[in-house]
C-alpha positions as a Markdown table, in Angstrom:
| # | Residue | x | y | z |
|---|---|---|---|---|
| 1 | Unk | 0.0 | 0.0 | 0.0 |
| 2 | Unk | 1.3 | 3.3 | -1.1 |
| 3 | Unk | 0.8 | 6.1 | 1.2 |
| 4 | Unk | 0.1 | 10.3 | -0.3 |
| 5 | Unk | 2.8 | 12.2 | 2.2 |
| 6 | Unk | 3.5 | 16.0 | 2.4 |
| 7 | Unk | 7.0 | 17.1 | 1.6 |
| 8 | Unk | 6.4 | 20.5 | 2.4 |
| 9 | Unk | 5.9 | 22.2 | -0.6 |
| 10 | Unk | 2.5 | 21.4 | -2.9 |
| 11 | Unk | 3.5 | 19.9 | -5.9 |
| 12 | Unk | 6.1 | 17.5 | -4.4 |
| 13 | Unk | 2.9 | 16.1 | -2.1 |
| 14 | Unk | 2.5 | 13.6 | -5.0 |
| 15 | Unk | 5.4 | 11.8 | -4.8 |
| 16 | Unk | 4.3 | 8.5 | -3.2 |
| 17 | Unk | 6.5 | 5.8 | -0.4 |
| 18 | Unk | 5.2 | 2.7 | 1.1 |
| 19 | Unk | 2.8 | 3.5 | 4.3 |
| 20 | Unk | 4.7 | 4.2 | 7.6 |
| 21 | Unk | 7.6 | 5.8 | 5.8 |
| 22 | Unk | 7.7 | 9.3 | 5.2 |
| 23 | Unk | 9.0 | 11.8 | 2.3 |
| 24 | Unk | 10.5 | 15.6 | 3.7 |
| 25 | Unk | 12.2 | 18.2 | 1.6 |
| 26 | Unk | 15.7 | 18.3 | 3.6 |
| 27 | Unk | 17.0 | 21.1 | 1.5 |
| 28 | Unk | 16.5 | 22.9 | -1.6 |
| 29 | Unk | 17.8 | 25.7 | -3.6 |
| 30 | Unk | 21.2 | 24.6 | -3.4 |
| 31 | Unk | 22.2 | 25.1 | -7.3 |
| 32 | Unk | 21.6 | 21.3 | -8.6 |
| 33 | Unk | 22.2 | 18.5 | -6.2 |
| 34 | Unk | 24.1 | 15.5 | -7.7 |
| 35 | Unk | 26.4 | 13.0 | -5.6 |
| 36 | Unk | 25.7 | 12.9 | -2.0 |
| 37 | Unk | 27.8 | 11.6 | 1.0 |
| 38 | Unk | 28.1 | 11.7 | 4.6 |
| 39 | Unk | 30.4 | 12.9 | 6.9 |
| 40 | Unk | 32.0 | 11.6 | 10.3 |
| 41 | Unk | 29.7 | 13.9 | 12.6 |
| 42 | Unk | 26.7 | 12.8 | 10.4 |
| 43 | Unk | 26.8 | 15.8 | 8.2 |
| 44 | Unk | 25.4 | 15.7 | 4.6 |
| 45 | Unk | 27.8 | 16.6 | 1.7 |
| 46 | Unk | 26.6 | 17.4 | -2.0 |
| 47 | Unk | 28.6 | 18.0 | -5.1 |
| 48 | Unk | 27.1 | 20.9 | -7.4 |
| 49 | Unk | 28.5 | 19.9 | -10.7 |
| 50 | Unk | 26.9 | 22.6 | -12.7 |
| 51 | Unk | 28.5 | 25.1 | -10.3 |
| 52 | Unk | 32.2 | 23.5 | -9.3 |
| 53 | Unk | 31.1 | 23.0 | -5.9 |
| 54 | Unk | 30.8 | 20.9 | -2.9 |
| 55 | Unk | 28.6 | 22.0 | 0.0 |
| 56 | Unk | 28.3 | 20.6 | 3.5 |
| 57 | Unk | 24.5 | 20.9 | 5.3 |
| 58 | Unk | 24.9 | 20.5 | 9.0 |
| 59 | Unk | 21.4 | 20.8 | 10.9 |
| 60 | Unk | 21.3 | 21.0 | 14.3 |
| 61 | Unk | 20.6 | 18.7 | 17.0 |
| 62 | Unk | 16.3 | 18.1 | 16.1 |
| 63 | Unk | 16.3 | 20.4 | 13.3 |
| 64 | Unk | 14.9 | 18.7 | 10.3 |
| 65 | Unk | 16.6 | 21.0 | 7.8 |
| 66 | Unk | 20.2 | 22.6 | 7.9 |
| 67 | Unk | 20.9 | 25.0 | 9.7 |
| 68 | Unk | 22.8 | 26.4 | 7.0 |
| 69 | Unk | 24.3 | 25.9 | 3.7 |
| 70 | Unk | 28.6 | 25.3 | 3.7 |
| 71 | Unk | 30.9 | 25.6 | 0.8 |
| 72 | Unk | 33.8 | 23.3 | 1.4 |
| 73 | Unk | 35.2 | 23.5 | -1.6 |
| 74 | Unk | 34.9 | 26.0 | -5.5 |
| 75 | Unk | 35.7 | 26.5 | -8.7 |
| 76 | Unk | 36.1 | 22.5 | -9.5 |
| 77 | Unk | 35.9 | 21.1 | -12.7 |
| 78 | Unk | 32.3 | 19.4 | -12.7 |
| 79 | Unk | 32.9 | 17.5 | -9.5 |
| 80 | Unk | 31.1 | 14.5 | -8.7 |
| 81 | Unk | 31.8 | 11.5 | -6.9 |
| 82 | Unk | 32.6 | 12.1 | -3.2 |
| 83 | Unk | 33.7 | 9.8 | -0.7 |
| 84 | Unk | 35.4 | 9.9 | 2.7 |
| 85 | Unk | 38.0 | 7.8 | 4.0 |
| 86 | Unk | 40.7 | 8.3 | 7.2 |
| 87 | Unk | 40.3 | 11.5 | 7.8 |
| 88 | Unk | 40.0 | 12.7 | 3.8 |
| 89 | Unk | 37.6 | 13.8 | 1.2 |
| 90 | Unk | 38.2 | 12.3 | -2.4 |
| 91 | Unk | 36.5 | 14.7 | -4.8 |
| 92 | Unk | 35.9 | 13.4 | -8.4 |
| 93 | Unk | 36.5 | 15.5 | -10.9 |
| 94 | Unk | 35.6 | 14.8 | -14.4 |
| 95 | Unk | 39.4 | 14.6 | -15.3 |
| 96 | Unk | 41.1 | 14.0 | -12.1 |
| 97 | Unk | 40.5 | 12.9 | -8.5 |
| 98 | Unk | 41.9 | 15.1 | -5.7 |
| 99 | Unk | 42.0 | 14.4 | -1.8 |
| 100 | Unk | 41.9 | 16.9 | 0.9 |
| 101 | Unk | 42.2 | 16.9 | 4.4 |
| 102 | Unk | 38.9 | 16.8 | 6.0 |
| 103 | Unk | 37.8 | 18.7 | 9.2 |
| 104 | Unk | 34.5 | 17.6 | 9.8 |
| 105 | Unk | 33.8 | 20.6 | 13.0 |
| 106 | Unk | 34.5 | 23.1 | 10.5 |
| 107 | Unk | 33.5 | 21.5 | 7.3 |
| 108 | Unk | 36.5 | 22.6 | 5.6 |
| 109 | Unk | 38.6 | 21.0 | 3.3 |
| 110 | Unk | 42.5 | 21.9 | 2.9 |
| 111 | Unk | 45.8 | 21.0 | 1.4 |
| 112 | Unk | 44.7 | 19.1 | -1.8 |
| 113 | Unk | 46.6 | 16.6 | -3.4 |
| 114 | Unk | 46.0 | 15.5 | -6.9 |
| 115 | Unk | 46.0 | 11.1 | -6.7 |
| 116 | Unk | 44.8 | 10.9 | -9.9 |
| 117 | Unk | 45.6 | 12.7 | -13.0 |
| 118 | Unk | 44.4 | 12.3 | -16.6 |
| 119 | Unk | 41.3 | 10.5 | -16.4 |
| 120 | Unk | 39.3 | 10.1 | -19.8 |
| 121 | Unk | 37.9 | 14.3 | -19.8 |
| 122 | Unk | 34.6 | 15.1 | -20.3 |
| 123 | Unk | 33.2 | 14.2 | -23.7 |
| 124 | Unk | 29.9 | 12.0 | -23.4 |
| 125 | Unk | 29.7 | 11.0 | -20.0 |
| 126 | Unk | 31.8 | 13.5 | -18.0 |
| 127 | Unk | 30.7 | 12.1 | -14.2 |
| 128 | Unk | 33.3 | 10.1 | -12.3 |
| 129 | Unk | 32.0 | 8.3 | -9.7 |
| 130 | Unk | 34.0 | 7.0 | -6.6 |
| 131 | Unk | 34.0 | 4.3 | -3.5 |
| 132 | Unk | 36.2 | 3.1 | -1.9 |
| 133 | Unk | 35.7 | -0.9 | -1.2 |
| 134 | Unk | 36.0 | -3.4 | 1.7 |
| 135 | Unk | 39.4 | -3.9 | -0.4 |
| 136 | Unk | 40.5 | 0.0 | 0.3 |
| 137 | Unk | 41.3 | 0.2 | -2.9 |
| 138 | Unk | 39.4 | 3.2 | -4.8 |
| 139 | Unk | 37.3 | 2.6 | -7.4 |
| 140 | Unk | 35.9 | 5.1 | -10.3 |
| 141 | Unk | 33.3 | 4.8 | -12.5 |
| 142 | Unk | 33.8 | 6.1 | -16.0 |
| 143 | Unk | 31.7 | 6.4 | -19.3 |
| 144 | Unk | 31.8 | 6.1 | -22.5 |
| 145 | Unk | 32.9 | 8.9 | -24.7 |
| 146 | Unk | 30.0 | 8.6 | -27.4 |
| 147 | Unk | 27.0 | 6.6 | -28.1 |
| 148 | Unk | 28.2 | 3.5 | -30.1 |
| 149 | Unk | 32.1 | 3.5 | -31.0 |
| 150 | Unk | 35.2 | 1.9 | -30.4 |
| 151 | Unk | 36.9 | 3.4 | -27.7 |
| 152 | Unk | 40.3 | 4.3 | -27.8 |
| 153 | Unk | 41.2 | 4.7 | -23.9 |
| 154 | Unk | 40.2 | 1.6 | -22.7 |
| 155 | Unk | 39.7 | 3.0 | -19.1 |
| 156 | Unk | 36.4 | 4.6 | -20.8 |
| 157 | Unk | 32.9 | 2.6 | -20.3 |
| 158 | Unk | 34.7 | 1.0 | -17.4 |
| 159 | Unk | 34.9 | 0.6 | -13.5 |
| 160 | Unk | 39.2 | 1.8 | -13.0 |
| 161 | Unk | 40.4 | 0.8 | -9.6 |
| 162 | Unk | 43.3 | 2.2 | -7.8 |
| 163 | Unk | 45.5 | 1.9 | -4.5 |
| 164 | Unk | 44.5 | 4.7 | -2.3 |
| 165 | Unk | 46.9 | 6.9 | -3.3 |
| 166 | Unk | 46.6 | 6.6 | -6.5 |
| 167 | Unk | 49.1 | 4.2 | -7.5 |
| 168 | Unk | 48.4 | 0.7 | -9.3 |
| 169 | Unk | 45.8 | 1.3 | -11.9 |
| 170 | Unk | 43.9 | -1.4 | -13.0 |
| 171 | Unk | 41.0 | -1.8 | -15.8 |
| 172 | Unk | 38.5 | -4.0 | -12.3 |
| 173 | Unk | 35.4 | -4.3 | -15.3 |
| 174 | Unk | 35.3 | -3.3 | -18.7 |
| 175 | Unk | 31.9 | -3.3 | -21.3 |
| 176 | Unk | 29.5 | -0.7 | -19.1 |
| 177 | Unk | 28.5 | 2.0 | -21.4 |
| 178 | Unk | 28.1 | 4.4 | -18.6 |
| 179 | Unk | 28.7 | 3.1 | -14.5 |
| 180 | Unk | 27.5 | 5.7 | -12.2 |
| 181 | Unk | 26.5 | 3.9 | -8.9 |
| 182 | Unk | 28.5 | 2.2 | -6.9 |
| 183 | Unk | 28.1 | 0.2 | -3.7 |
| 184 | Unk | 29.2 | -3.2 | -2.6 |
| 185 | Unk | 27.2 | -5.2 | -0.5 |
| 186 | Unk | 27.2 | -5.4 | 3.0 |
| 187 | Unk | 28.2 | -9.6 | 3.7 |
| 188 | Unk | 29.0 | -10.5 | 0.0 |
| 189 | Unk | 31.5 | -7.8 | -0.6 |
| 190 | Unk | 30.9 | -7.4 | -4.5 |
| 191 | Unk | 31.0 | -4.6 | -6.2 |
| 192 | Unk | 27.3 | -3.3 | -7.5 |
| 193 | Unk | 26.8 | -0.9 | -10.4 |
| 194 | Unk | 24.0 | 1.0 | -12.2 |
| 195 | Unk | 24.2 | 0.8 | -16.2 |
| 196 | Unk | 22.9 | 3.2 | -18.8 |
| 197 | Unk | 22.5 | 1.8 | -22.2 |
| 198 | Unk | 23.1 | 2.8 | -25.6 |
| 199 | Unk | 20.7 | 4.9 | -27.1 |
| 200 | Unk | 19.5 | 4.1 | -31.0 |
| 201 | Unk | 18.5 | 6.6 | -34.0 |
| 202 | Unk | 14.8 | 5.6 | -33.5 |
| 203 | Unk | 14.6 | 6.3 | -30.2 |
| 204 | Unk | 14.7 | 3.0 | -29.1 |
| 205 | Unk | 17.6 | 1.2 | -26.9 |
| 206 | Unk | 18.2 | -1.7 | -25.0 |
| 207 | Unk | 17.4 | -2.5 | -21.3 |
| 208 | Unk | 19.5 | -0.2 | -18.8 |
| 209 | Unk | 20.5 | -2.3 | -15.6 |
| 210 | Unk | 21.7 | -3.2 | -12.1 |
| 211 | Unk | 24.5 | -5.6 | -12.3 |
| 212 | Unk | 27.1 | -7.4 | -9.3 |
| 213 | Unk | 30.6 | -6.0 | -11.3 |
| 214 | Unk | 33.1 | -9.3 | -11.1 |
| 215 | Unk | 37.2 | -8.9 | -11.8 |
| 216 | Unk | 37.5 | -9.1 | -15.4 |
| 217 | Unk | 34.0 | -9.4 | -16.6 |
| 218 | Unk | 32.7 | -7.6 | -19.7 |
| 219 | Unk | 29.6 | -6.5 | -20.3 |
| 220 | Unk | 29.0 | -6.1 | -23.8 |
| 221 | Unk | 29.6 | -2.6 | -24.9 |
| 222 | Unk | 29.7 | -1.5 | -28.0 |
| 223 | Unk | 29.5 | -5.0 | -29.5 |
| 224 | Unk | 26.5 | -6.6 | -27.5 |
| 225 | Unk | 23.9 | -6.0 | -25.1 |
| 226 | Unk | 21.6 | -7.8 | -23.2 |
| 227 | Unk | 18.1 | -8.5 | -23.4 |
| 228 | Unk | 15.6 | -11.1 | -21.8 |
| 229 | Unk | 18.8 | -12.9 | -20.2 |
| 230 | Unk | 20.6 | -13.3 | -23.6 |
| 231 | Unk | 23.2 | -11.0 | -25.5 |
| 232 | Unk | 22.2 | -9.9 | -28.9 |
| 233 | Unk | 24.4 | -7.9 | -31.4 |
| 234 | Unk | 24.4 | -4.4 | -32.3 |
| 235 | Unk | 23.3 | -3.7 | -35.7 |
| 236 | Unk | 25.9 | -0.6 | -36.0 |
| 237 | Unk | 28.6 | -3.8 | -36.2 |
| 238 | Unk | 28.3 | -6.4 | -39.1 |
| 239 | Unk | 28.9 | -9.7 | -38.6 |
| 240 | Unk | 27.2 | -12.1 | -36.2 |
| 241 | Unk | 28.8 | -14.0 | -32.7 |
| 242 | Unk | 31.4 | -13.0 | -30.3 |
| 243 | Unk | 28.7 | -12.0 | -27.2 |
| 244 | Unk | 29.3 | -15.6 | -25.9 |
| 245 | Unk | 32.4 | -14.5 | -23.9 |
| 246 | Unk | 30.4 | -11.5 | -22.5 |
| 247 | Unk | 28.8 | -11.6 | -18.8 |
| 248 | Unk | 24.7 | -11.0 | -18.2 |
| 249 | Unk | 23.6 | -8.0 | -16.3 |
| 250 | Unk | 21.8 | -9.0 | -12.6 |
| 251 | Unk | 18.9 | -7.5 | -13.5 |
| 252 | Unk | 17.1 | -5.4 | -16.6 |
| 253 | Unk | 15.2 | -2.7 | -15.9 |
| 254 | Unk | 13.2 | -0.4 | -18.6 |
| 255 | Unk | 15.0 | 1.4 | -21.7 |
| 256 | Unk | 15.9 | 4.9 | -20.7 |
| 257 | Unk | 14.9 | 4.3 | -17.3 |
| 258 | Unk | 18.9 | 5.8 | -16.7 |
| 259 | Unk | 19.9 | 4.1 | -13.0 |
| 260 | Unk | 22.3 | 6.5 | -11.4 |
| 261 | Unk | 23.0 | 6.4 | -7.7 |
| 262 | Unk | 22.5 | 3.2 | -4.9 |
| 263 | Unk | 22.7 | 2.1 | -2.0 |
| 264 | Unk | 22.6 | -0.8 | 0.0 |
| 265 | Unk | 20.1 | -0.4 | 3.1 |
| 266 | Unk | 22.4 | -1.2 | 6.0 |
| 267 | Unk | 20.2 | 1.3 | 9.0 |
| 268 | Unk | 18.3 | 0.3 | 11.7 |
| 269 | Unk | 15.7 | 2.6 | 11.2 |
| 270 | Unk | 13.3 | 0.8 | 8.0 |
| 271 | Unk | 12.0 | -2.6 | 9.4 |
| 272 | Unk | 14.2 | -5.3 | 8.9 |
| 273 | Unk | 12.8 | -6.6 | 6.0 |
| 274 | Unk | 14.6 | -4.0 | 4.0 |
| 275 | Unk | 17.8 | -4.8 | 5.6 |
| 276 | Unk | 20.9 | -5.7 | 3.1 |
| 277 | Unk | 18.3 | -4.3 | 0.2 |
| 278 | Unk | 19.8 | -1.8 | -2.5 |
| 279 | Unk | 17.9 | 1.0 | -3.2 |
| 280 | Unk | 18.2 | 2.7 | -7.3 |
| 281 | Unk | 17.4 | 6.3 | -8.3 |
| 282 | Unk | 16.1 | 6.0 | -11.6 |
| 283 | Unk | 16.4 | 9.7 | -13.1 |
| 284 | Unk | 14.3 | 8.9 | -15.7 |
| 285 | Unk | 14.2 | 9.4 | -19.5 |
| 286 | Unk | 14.8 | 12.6 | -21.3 |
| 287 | Unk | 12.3 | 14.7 | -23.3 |
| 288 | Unk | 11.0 | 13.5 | -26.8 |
| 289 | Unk | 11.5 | 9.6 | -25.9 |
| 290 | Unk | 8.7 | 7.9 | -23.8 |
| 291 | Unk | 8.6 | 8.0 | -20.1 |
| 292 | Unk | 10.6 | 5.9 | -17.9 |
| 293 | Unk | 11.9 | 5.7 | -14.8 |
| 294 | Unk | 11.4 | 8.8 | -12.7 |
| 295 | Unk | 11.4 | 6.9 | -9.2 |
| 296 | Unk | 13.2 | 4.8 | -6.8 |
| 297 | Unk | 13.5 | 1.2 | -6.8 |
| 298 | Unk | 14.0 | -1.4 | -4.3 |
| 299 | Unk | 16.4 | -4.7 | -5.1 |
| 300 | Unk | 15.3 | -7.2 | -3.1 |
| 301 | Unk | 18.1 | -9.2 | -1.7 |
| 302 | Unk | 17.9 | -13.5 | -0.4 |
| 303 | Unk | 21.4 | -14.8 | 0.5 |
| 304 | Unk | 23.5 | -12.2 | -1.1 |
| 305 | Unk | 21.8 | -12.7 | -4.5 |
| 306 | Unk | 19.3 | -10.2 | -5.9 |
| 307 | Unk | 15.6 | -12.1 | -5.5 |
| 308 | Unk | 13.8 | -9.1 | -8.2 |
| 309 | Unk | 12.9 | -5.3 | -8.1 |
| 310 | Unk | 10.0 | -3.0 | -7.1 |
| 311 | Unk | 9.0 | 0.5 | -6.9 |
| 312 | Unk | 9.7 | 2.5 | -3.8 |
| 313 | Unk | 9.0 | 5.4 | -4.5 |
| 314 | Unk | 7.0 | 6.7 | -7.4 |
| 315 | Unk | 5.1 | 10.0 | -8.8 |
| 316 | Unk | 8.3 | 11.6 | -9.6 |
| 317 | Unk | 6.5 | 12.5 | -13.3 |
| 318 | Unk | 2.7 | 12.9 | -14.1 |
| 319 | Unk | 1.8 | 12.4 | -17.6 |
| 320 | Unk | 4.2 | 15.6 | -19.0 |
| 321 | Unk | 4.3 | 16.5 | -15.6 |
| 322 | Unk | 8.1 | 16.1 | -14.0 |
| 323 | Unk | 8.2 | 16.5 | -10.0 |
| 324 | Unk | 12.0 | 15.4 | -9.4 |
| 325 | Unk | 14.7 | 13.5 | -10.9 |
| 326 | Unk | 16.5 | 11.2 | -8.4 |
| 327 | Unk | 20.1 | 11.1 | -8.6 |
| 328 | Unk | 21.8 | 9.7 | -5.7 |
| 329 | Unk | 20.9 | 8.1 | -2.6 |
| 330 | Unk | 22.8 | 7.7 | 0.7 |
| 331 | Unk | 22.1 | 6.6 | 4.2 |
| 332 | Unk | 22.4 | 9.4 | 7.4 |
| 333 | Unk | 23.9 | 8.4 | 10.5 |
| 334 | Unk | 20.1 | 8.0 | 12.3 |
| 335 | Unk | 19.1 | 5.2 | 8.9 |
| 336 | Unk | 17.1 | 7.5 | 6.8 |
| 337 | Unk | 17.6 | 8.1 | 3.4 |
| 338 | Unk | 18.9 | 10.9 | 1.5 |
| 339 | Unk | 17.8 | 11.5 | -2.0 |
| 340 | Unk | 19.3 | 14.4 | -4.4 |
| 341 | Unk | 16.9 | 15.6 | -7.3 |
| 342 | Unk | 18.6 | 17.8 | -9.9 |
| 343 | Unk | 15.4 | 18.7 | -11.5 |
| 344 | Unk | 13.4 | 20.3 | -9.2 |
| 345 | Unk | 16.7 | 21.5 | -6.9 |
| 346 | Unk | 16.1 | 19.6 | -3.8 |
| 347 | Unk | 17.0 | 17.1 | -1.2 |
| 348 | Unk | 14.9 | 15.1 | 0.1 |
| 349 | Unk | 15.3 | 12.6 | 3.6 |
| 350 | Unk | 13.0 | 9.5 | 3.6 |
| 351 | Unk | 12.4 | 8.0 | 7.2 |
| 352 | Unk | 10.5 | 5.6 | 8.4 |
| 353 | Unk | 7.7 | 6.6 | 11.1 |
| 354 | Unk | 4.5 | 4.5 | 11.7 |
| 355 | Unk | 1.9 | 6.1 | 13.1 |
């Protein structure tokens, strides 16, 4: 059962979660929310590509909306990825990742060090996503430079991982058109990523996805892509074969549906049946092709393995009608859920509160 929950402002009152949870506007206004993170005192951090920024929102103790509104950090180069680790903030770039000395009490960010340089710039897909796994190595997420080509960096349509510092480069999962989430799961370990497909003249495309990334793997891109659990070829490359060698997605979701950020729900807030689930902001499809997407998702998780998907969180989009865009998802320290929306500038914090 779906329950009809003010977020504080009248249109956004559509937007629909399962009943007992609730939807809030956290923040909004903040220039185009995209990656999200957390800091070590609880406080949320957002990277504003579109203005070079990263912002910290501390709200006080009870206050269910910052207190104010932080710049940690300016004049960046479409930042995106963030993600904390020792003591540090990694920002990504779209052509580098730099770390800087975190002080979480002041929410400033100092003495920057460049750890890696010369990632594939802009083009196509210019986000870099970051995470660091249970390995502590750093992983980065990075898209293709075009539609359908051959690539000629083969650290594009990729997952990249690194040592910490930078050092020991290594191609962890080639084939993925464009990896933007990424999360591993909480007892299993592996890597999880969110897929956005190729796009065709006609408007039509393949199914975007959720996939476990394993060592090695590749996924199809540009030769293949998967649909209804088999690989078919591209029509852009002659010839038939050479998808057997390639590895299935998890799980298919809509064309266009365009997966970005997830999370796995690790809290203690939701009841436990949504424990070790991964949540999925599906920004949704752009103008001129039909809709899709334009919610959350829920993966449903049995032993480590993904049991099948559902909506979470829906009425994003009404007919012609577009509420929000969700873009990245993160836990707060207290298990509720952060959601960024680029479209209609806000944040919003889903809890869980039966009445």
């Amino acid at each position: 059962m779906l329950a009809l929950l003010s977020v504080g402002v009248a249109d956004a009152g559509e937007i629909t979660v399962p009943a007992g949870f609730r939807i809030d506007v956290f923040a909004e206004n903040v220039g185009g929310a995209r990656a999200l993170a957390v800091d070590s005192e609880g406080v949320l951090v957002v990277s504003i590509s579109s203005r070079g920024r990263v912002l910290a929102l501390p709200a006080g103790r009870g206050a269910g909306r910052p207190t104010e509104v932080v710049t940690i950090l300016k004049d960046l180069d479409r930042p995106h990825g963030l993600a904390f680790r020792r003591g540090y903030l990694y920002v990504a770039e779209t052509g580098r990742i730099v770390r800087y000395r975190y002080h979480a009490g002041t929410h400033t960010a100092v003495e920057p060090t460049v750890v890696v340089r010369g990632l594939p710039h802009g083009a196509h897909h210019w986000t870099r996503s970051i995470t660091f796994g249970p390995d502590d190595k750093l992983y980065v997420g990075i898209g293709s430079s075009c539609d359908i080509c051959q690539e000629r960096d083969p650290r594009r349509a990729a997952i990249v991982r690194y040592n910490a510092d930078g050092s020991g480069e290594q191609l962890f999962a080639t084939g993925l058109r464009n990896p933007v989430g990424l999360a591993f799961h909480p007892t299993t370990a592996a890597l999880w990523t969110t897929v956005n497909e190729r796009d065709w003249p006609d408007g039509g495309a393949p199914p975007d996805y959720v996939t476990e990334v394993r060592h090695g793997a590749v996924y199809g891109w540009p030769q293949c892509f998967a649909e209804r659990r088999t690989f078919l070829r591209d029509p852009t490359f002659a010839g038939a074969g050479g998808c057997r060698t390639m590895t299935l997605p998890s799980l298919e979701l809509p064309p266009h549906a365009a997966p970005l950020g997830l999370v796995f729900y690790t809290g203690g807030q939701f009841p436990s049946a949504y424990s070790g689930d991964l949540f999925v902001a599906l920004h949704g499809s752009r103008a001129g092709l039909p809709p899709s997407g334009y919610k959350i998702a829920r993966v449903r998780f049995r032993h480590g393995h993904a049991a099948g998907v559902e909506d979470f969180s829906t009425g994003w989009r009404h007919r012609d009608r577009v509420l929000g865009r969700p873009v990245d998802l993160v836990l707060g320290r207290d298990g509720s859920l952060y959601v960024s929306d680029d479209h209609a500038d806000r944040i919003h914090r889903v809890s869980y509160a039966p009445r």
